[in-house]
C-alpha positions in Angstrom: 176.7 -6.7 59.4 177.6 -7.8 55.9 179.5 -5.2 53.5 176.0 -4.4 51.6 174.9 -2.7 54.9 178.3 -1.2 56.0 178.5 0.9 52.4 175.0 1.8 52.8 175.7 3.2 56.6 178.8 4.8 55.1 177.2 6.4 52.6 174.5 7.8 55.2 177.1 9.0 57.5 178.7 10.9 54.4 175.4 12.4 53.5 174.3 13.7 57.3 178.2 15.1 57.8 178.0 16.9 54.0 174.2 18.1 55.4 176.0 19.2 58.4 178.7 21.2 56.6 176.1 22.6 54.5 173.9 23.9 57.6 177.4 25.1 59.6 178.2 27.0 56.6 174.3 28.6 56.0 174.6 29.1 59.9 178.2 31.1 59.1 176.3 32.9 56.8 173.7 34.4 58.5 175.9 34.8 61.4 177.8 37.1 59.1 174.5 38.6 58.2 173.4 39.6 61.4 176.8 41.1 62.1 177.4 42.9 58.8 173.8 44.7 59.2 173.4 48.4 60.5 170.4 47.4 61.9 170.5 46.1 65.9 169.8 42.4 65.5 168.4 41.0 69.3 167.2 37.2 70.9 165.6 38.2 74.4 163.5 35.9 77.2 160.6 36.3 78.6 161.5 38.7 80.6 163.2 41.1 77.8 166.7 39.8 79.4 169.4 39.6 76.1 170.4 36.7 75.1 172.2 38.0 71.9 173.2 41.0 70.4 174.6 41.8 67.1 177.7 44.1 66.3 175.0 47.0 65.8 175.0 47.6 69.3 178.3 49.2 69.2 177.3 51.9 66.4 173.7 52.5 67.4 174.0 52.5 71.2 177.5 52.4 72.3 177.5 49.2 74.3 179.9 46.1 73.0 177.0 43.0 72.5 178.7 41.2 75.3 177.8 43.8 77.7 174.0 43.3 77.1 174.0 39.8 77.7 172.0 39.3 80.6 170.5 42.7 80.5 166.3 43.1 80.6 165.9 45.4 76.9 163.0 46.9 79.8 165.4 48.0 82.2 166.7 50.7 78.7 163.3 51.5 77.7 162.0 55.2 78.4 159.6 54.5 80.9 156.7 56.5 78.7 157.4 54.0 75.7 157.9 50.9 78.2 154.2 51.7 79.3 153.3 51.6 76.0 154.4 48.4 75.0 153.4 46.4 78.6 149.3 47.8 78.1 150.0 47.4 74.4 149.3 51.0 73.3 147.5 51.4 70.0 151.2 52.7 68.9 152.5 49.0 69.1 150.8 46.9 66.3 150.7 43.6 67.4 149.2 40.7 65.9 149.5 36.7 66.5 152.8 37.0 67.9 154.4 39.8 65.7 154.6 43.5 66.7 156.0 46.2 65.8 156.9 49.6 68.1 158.7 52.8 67.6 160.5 53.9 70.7 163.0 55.5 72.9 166.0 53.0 73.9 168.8 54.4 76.1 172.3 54.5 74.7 175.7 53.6 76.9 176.3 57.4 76.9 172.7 58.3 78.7 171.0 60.0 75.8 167.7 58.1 74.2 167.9 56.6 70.6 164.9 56.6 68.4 164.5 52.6 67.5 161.7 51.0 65.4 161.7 47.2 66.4 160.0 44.6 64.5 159.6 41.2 67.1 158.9 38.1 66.5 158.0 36.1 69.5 158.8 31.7 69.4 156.5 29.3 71.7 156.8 25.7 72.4 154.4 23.9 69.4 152.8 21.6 71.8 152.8 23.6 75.4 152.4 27.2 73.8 155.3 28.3 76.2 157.3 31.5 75.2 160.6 30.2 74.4 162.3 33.6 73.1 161.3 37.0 70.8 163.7 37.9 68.1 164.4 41.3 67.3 165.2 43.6 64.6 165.6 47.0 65.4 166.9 50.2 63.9 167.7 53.6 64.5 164.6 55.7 62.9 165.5 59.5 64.8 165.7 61.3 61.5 162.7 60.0 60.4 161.2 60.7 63.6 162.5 64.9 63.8 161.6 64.7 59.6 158.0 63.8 60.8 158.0 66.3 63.9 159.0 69.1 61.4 156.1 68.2 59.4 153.8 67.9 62.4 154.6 71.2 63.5 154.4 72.5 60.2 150.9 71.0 59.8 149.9 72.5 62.7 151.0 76.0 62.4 149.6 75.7 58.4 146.2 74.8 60.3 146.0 77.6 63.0 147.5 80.3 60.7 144.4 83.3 59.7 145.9 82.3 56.0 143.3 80.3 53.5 145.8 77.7 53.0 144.9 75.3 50.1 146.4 71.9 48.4 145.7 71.2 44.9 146.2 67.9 42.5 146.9 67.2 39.3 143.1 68.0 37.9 143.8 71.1 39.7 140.8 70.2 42.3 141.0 71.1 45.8 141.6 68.2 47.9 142.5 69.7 50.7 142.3 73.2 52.8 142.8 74.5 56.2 141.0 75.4 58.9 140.5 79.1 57.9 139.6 78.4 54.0 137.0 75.7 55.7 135.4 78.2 58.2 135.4 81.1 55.0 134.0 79.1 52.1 132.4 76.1 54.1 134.5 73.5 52.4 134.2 70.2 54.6 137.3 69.2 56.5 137.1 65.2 55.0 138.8 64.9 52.1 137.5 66.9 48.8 137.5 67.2 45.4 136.4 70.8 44.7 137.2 72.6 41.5 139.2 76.0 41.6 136.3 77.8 39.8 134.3 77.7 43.1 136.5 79.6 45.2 138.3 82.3 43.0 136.9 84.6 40.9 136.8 84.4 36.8 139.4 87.0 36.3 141.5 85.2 39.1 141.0 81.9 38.1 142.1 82.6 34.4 145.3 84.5 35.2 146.1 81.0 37.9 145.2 78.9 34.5 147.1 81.0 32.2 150.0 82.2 33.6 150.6 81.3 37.1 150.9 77.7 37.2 153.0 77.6 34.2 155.3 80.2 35.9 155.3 77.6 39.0 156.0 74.8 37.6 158.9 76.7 35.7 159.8 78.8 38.4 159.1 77.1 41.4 156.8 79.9 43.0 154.9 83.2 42.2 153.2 85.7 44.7 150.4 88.6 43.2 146.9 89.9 44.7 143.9 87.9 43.5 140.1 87.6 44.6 138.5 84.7 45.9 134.8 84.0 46.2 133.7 84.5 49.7 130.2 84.0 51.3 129.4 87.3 51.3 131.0 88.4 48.1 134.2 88.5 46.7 137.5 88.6 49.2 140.8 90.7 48.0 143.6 88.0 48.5 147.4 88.3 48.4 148.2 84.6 46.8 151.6 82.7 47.2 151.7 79.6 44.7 154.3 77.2 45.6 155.4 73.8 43.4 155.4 70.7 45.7 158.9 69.3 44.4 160.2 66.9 47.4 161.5 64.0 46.1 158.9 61.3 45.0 155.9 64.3 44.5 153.8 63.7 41.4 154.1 66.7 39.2 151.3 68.8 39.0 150.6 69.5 42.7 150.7 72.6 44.2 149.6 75.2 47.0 147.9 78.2 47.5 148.3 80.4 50.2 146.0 83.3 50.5 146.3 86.4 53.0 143.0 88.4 53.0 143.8 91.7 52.2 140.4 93.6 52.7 141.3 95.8 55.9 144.3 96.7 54.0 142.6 97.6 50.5 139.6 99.6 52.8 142.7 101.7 54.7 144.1 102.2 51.0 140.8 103.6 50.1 140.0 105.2 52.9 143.0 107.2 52.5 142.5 108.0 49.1 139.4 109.3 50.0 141.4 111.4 52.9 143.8 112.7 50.6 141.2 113.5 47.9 139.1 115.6 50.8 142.0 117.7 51.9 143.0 117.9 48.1 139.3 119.7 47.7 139.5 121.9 50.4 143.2 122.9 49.2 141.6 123.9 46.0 138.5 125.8 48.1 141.2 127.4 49.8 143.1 128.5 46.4 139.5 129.3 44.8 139.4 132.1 47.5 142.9 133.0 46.5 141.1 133.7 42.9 138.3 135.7 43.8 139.5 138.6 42.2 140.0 136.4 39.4 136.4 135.4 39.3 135.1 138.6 39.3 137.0 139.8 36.7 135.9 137.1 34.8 132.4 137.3 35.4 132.7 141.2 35.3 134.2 141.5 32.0 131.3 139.5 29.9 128.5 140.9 31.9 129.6 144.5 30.8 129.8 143.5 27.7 126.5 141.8 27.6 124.5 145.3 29.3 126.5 147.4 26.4 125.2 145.4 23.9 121.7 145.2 25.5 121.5 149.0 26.1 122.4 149.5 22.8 119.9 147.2 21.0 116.8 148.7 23.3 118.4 152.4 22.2 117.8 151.3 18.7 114.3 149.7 19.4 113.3 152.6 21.0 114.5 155.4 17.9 113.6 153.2 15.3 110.5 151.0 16.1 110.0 150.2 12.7 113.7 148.5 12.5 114.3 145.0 11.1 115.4 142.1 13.0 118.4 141.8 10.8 119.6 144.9 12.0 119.6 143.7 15.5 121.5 141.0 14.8 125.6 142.0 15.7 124.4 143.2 18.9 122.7 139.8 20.0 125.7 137.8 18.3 127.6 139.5 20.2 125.7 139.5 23.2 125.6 135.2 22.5 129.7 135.3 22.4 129.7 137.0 26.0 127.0 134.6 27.4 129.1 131.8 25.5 132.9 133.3 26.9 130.9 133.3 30.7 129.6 129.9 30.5 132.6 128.8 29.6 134.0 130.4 32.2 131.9 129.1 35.4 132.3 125.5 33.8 135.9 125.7 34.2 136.0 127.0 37.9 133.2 125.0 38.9 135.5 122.0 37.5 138.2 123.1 39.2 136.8 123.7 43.1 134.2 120.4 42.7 135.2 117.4 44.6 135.8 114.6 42.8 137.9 111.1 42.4 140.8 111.3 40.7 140.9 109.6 37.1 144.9 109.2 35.2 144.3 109.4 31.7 146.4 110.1 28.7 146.2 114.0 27.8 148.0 116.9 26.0 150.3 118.8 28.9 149.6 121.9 27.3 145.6 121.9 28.0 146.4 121.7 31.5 148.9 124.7 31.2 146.8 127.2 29.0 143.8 126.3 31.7 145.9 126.8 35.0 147.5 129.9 33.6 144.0 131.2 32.7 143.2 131.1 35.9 146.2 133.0 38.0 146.0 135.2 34.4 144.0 138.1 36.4 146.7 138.2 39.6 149.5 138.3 37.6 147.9 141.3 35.7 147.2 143.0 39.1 150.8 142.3 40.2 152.3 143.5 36.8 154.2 139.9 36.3 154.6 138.8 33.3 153.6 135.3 32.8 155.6 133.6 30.3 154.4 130.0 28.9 156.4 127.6 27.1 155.0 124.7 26.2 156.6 122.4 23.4 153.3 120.9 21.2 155.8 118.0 20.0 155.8 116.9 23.6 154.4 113.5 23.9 150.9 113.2 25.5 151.1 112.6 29.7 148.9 110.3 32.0 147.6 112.6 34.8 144.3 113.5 36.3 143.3 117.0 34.6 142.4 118.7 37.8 144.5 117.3 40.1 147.4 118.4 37.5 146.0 121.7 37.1 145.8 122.3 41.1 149.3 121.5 41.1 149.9 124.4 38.4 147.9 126.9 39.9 149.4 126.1 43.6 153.3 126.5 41.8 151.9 129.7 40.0 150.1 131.4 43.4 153.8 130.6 44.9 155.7 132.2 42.2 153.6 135.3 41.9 153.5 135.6 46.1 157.6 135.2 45.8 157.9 137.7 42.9 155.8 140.4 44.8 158.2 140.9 47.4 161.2 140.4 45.2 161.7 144.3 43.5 163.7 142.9 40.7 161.4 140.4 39.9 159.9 140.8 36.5 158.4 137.4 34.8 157.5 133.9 36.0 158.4 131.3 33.1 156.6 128.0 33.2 158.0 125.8 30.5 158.1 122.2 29.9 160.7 120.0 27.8 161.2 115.6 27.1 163.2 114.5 30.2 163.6 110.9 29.8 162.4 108.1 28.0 158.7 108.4 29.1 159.2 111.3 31.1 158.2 115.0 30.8 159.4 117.4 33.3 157.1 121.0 33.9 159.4 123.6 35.3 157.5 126.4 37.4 160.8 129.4 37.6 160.5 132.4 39.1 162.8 135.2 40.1 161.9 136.1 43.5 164.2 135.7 46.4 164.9 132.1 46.9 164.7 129.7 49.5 167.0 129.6 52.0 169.0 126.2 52.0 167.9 124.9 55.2 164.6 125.8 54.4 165.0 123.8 51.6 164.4 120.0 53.3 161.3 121.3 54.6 158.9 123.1 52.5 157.0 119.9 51.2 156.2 118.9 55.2 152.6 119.8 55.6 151.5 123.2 57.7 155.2 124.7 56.8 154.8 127.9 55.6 156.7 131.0 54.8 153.8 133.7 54.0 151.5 134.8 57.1 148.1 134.3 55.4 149.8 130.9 54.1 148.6 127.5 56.0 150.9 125.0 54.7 149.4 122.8 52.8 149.9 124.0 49.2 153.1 122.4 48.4 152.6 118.7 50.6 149.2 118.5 48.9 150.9 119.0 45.3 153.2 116.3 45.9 151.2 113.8 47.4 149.0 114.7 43.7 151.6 114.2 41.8 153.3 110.9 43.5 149.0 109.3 43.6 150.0 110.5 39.6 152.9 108.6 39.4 154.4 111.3 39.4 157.1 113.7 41.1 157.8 117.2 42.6 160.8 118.7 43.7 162.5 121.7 44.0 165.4 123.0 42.2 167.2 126.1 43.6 168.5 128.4 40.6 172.0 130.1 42.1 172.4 132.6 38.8 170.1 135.2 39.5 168.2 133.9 42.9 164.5 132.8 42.4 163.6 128.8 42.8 162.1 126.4 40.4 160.1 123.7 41.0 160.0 120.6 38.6 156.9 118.9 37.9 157.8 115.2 37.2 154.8 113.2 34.6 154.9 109.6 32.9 154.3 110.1 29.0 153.5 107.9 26.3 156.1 106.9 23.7 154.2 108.9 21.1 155.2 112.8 19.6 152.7 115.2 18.0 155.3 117.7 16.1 155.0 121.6 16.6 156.0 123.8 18.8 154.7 126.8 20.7 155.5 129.7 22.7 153.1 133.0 24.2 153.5 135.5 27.3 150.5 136.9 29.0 150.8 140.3 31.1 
C-alpha cells in the first residue's frame, strides 16, 4: 500500500470516527430527551414485555424503569381497556401500524392512572416481522374527570324539563335540548334558527336591547320572558349566561328557560280567589249599610212625591196655569231624580264584582265617597265623623273600590268600637305625606282599645271580637292593600285608649297645593 492510499484510508477512518462521535453525541441527546420528558417514554416486544423505560415511570406510576424491564405493559392494563385494545375497540385508532388509546394503567401503589399512549409498531423490511412498538404515553386523568364533568353536565342539561338553548355569534340557535326540541319542534342535528322564531317580539327586543349587552358586561342576567310555543305563547323565567372559558369566541351565549305557566295560572287563580272573597266582603258590608240605603233612597223619593203632589195641586186649582209656572217644582223634582241616580251608581259600584285596576287618583275622592257611605250610621249612632284630608297631598296609585272597601271596613270598625265605648265622641280619619312617595291614611277612634295580645292577631282571617262579626273584615283589607302595594297596620294610641289603624299608599312625586278640612254628624 503506497502512501497515496494510506492518507486516503486515514482520512476515511477520521471521517467514520468524527460520524461516530457525531451520532454518540445525537444518541446522548435524545437519550437526555427521553429522560428529561414528563411524558412515559416505552420500547416493548411482541408480547407488550418492556424493554425500556424512561425516568417518567417514577413520577407517573411509582415504579423505578429498571423495575419494568421484563414486565408485559398487558399484565398493568385494566382488564376492561386491555379488551379494548386486543379486539381493537373503535376507542383505539389504529392505522398502518400506528395507534393511539386512552386507558387505565396500574401504578406501583395499586390505584389506576389515566394514560393516552401513542405507539408506533417496527417490522423487519423484508420478512414483515414485529421487531418492537415504541411508546409515548402520558398521564391525561384531568382531562379525563374535565370531560366526565362535562359529560355529566350534558347529560343532566339534556334530561332537565328546562328549554335549554345555545346561541352564536349571529345570535342563531345552533343548538337546544331535548325539552326546547320536543316544545318548538326544532330538529336535534345541528341548526341555525334565528331567535325571532322562538320568543316573542316584546321578548326578543328587550334580549336585543338590553340583555345581552348586560351579559356580556355582566356575565349573566335572569327576568320572565315569553317564548313562542306551538300552541301559543309560553311564560318563561330566562337565565342568560356569557360562555367565557378560556379560548370561547365572544359572542356566544345560553338561554335557559323554566316554563312558568302553572305558576302564572296559580297567581291568577288566586287573584281571582282573593278578588271573590273581596266581593262577598263588600256584599256582607252592603248589608251592614242597609239602613244607609234606605235613607238614601228615602230622602230623594220624598222629596220627589212633595214636589209631585204639589205641581198636580196647582194643575188641579189652576187649569189654566203656564208651564213656566211649573217649572221650580220639576227642577227640583230633576235634582232629586239626579241626587238618587247618583246615589245607586255609587253603591252599585261599590257591591259589583270586578278586577282590580291601580291607577293614579286623588286620596280624597276615595275618602269623601267611603265616608258618604257610613255617613247615615254614624248619624244614627250620634258620632261625629271628622275628615281630614290635606288637598296638597300628592295623587296615590290604588284601585278606587278596593281602596274605598278598605275605608268603609276601618270606618264600620271605628263606629262598632265607639258604640260601646261611653266616652266615645268622634272618629277622625285624616291623612298626611309619610315618606318620599308615601301617604299614610290614619282611621282613629276613641273607643276602648285592643288588648295587647289581641293585638298580633286581628289581621288573621275569621278572628273577631263582635258576635255578628265573621272575621274577615280586617284580613281582607290588608291583603287589598298589600295586592295595592300597599300596607295596613295597627297603631295602638296609649293617651286616651281608642286604636288607629294606618293605611299605607305609594304616591307620585307630584303636589296639588290646598288644603281642606269638614266634620259630618
Amino acid at each position: 500500500m503506497n502512501i497515496f492510499d494510506k492518507a486516503a484510508l486515514q482520512a476515511r477512518i477520521t471521517e467514520l470516527e468524527s460520524r461516530n462521535a457525531a451520532l454518540e453525541e445525537e444518541k446522548r441527546h435524545y437519550q437526555w430527551l427521553a429522560e428529561s420528558t414528563t411524558d412515559l417514554i416505552s420500547r416493548h416486544a411482541r408480547d407488550g414485555t418492556f424493554l425500556y423505560a424512561s425516568q417518567a415511570a417514577r413520577a407517573l406510576l411509582g415504579y423505578e424503569p429498571e423495575e419494568l424491564i421484563g414486565v408485559s405493559a398487558y399484565q398493568l392494563f385494566h382488564p376492561a381497556d386491555l379488551n379494548d385494545l386486543l379486539n381493537k375497540s373503535p376507542q383505539v385508532y389504529y392505522h398502518d401500524g400506528f395507534y393511539q388509546q386512552t386507558y387505565r394503567f396500574r401504578a406501583k401503589a395499586g390505584h389506576y392512572v389515566w394514560f393516552e399512549t401513542t405507539s408506533r409498531t417496527r417490522r423487519d423490511p423484508a420478512t414483515g416481522e414485529l421487531l418492537d412498538i415504541l411508546c409515548v404515553s402520558r398521564d391525561v386523568g384531568r382531562r379525563i374527570e374535565a370531560e366526565a364533568t362535562r359529560e355529566r353536565l350534558a347529560q343532566v342539561v339534556e334530561s332537565t324539563t328546562d328549554y335549554v338553548l345555545f346561541l352564536g355569534p349571529d345570535q342563531h340557535i345552533f343548538s337546544a335540548n331535548e325539552a326546547a326540541r320536543r316544545c318548538f319542534s326544532l330538529p336535534k342535528a345541528t341548526m341555525q334558527m334565528a331567535l325571532g322564531t322562538l320568543y316573542q317580539g316584546e321578548s326578543l327586543t328587550l334580549l336585543q336591547e338590553v340583555v345581552f349587552p348586560a351579559v356580556e358586561r355582566y356575565g349573566s342576567w335572569s327576568g320572565e320572558l315569553e317564548m313562542r310555543g306551538i300552541d301559543g305563547n309560553v311564560p318563561v323565567l330566562s337565565v342568560v349566561l356569557s360562555h367565557r372559558s378560556r379560548g370561547a369566541e365572544p359572542g356566544h351565549f345560553a338561554l335557559l328557560n323554566r316554563d312558568i305557566s302553572v305558576r302564572k295560572a296559580s297567581e291568577a287563580q288566586a287573584r281571582r280567589h282573593q278578588e271573590q272573597i273581596a266581593h262577598a266582603n263588600r256584599l256582607a258590608a252592603a248589608g251592614e249599610l242597609a239602613s244607609n240605603i234606605a235613607h238614601e233612597l228615602n230622602q230623594p223619593l220624598g222629596a220627589i212625591a212633595n214636589y209631585t203632589s204639589g205641581a198636580l195641586i196647582k194643575c188641579q186649582q189652576t187649569p189654566e196655569c203656564s208651564a213656566s209656572e211649573l217649572r221650580l217644582p220639576l227642577e227640583r223634582i230633576d235634582q232629586q231624580v239626579q241626587r238618587l241616580a247618583e246615589r245607586l251608581r255609587h253603591l252599585r259600584s261599590f257591591v259589583r264584582k270586578r278586577s282590580h285596576r291601580v291607577r293614579p287618583m286623588m286620596l280624597a275622592d276615595v275618602v269623601i265617597a267611603a265616608c258618604q257611605l257610613c255617613e247615615w250610621q254614624y248619624q244614627q249612632a250620634s258620632i261625629l265623623l271628622v275628615q281630614r284630608t290635606p288637598s296638597e297631598l300628592p295623587r296615590i296609585y290604588a284601585d278606587p273600590i278596593a281602596l274605598e272597601q278598605v275605608i268603609v271596613n276601618l270606618l264600620l270598625n271605628a263606629l262598632s268600637a265607639s258604640r260601646g265605648c261611653p266616652d266615645a265622641q268622634q272618629v277622625t280619619i285624616s291623612a298626611q305625606k309619610s315618606g318620599h312617595r308615601q301617604v299614610t291614611l290614619c282611621v282613629e277612634d276613641q273607643g276602648p282599645g285592643i288588648a295587647q295580645d289581641r293585638q298580633s292577631a286581628i289581621f288573621d282571617a275569621f278572628y273577631t271580637t263582635r258576635e255578628e262579626g265573621l272575621g274577615m273584615g280586617l284580613a281582607i283589607s290588608r291583603s287589598l292593600m298589600e295586592s295595592m302595594g300597599g300596607a295596613l297596620t295597627l297603631r295602638p294610641i296609649n293617651t286616651h285608649g281608642g286604636a288607629c289603624f294606618d293605611v299605607t299608599l305609594r304616591a307620585e312625586t307630584t303636589h296639588h297645593h290646598g288644603a281642606q278640612a269638614s266634620a259630618s254628624p
